[in-house]
C-alpha positions as CSV (number, residue, x, y, z in Angstrom):
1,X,-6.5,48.8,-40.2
2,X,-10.4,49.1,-41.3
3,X,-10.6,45.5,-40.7
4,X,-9.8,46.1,-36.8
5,X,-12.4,49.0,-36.8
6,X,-15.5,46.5,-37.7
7,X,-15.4,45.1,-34.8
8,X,-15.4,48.1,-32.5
9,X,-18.4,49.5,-34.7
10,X,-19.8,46.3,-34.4
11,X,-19.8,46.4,-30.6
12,X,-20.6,50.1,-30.1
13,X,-23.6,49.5,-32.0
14,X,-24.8,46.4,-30.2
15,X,-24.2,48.4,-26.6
16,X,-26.1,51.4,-28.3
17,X,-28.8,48.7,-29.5
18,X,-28.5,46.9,-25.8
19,X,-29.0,50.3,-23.9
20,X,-32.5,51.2,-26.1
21,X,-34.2,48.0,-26.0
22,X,-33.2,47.8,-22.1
23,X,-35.1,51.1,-21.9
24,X,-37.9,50.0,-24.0
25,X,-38.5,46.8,-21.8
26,X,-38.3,48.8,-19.1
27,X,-41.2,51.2,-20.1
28,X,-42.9,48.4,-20.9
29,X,-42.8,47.2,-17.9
30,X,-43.2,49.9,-15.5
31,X,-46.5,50.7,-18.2
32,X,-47.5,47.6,-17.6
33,X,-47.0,47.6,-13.5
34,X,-48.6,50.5,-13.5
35,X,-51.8,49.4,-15.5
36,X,-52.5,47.0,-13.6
37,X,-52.0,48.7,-9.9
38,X,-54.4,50.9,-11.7
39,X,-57.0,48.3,-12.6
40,X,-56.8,46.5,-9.1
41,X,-57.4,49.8,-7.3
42,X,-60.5,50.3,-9.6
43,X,-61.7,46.6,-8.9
44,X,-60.5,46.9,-5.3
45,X,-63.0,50.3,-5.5
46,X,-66.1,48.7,-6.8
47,X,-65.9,45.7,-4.1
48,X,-66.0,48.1,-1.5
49,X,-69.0,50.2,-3.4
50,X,-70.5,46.6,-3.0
51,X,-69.8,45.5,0.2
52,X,-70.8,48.5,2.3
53,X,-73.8,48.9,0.0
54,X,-73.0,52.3,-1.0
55,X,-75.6,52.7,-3.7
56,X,-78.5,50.9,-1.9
57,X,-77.9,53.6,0.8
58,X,-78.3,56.2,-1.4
59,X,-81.2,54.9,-2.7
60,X,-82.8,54.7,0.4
61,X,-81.8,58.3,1.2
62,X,-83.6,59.8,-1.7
63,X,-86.5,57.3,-1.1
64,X,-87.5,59.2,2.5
65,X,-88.7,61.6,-0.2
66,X,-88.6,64.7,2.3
67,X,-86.6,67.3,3.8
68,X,-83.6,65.6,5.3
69,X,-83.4,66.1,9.2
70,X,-79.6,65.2,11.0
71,X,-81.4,62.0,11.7
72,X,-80.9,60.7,8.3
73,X,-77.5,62.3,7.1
74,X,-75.9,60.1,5.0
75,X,-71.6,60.3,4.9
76,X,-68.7,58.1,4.2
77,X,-65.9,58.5,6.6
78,X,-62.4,57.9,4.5
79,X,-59.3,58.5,5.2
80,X,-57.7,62.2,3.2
81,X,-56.0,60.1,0.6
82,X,-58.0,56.9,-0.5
83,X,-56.6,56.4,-3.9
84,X,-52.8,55.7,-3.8
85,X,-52.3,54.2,-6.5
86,X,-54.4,56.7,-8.9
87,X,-52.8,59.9,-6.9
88,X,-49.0,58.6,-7.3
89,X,-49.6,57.8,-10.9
90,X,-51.6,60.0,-12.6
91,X,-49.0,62.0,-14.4
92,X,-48.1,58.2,-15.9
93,X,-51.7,57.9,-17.8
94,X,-50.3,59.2,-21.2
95,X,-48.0,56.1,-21.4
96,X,-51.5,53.9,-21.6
97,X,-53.4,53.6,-24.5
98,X,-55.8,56.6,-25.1
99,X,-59.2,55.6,-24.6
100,X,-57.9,53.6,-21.2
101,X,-56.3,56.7,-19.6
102,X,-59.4,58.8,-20.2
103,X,-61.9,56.2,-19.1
104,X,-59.6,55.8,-16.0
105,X,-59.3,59.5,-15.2
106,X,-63.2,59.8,-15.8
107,X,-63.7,57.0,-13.4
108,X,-61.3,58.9,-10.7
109,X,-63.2,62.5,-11.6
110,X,-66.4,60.8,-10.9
111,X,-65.8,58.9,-7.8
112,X,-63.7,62.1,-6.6
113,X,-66.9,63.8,-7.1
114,X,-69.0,61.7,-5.5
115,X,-66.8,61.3,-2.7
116,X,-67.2,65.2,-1.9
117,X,-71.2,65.0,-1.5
118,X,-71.0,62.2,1.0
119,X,-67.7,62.3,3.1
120,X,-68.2,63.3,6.7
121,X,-67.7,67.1,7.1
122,X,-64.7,68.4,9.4
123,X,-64.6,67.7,12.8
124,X,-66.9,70.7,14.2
125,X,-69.0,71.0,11.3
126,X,-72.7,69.4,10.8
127,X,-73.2,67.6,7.7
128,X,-74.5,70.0,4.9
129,X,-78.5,68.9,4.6
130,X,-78.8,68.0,0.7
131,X,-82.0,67.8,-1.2
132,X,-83.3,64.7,-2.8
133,X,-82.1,66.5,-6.4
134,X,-78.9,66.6,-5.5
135,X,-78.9,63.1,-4.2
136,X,-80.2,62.1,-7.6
137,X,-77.7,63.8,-9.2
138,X,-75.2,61.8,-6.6
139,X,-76.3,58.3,-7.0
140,X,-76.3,59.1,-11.1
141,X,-72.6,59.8,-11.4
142,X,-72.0,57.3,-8.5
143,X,-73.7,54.7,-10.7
144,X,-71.6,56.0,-13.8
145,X,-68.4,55.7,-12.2
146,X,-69.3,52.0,-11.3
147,X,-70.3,51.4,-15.2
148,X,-67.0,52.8,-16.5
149,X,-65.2,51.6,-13.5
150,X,-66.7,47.3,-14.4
151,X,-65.0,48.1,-17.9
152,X,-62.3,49.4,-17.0
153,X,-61.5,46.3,-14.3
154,X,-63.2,43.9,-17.1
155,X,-65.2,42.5,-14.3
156,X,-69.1,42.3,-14.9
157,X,-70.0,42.9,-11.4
158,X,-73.6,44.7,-11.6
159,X,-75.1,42.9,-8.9
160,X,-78.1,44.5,-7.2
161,X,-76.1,45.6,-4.2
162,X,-73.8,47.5,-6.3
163,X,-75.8,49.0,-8.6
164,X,-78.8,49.2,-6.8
165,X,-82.2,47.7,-6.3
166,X,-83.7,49.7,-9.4
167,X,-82.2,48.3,-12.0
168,X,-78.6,47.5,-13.5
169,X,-78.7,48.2,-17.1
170,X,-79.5,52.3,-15.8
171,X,-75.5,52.6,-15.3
172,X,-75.0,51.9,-19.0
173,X,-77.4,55.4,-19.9
């Protein structure tokens, strides 16, 4: 009689055993799918910093040096929700390794931020006129997003159009 129990103990075990590292994999997995969605979005984010020049345009703006007329405002139009991939799986950062999920939720805080200073006010409404301080203050956590942004993605991409014409190694203060 106990020797045709083994074998049911046996199995339940191994289905038991089955079921959990089946569910392990697959939170490995979805970890992993969602790491990198993350990272591609960042990297996907600092190409377009580059490509439209974002920084250099700042720059340029706190270079007039003077009271800002509606002739030179400055603003990004972007669609409400830019960051899909962030915004659908940000309650999923705890499954990443600690110091990644809080240099990619800085990187999202920052660029959030500086995303409110320049995007184009609602339809109806001029664009606020900003001083050159708080342009400074703009392009500074612009700049520090893209530092902790180029770690994040592993890419090395401080190239003076992306970091600006002053100098590169000021996004590693």
């Amino acid at each position: 009689m106990l020797t045709n129990l083994i074998p049911v103990i046996i199995g339940g075990i191994l289905a038991i055993a089955g079921g959990v590292f089946a569910q392990i994999y697959q939170h490995r997995k979805s970890t992993q799918t969602i790491k990198h969605a993350l990272l591609a979005e960042i990297a996907a984010t600092l190409k377009i910093i580059e490509a439209r020049e974002y920084i250099l345009r700042i720059e340029r703006r706190i270079g007039a040096g003077k009271p800002f007329d509606e002739s030179f405002f400055f603003t990004i139009g972007m669609r409400e929700k830019y960051f899909l991939v962030y915004e659908n799986n940000a309650d999923k950062l705890g499954y990443l390794k600690p110091e990644l999920a809080h240099d990619i939720a800085t990187f999202y805080a920052l660029i959030f931020s500086v995303i409110e200073d320049v995007k184009e006010p609602p339809p109806g409404q001029s664009p606020r006129n900003r001083s050159v301080p708080e342009w400074e203050q703009t392009l500074k956590l612009a700049k520090e997003a893209i530092a902790i942004g180029e770690i994040i993605a592993g890419a090395r991409v401080s190239s003076p159009a992306l970091m600006g014409a002053r100098t590169s190694s000021s996004a590693t203060k």
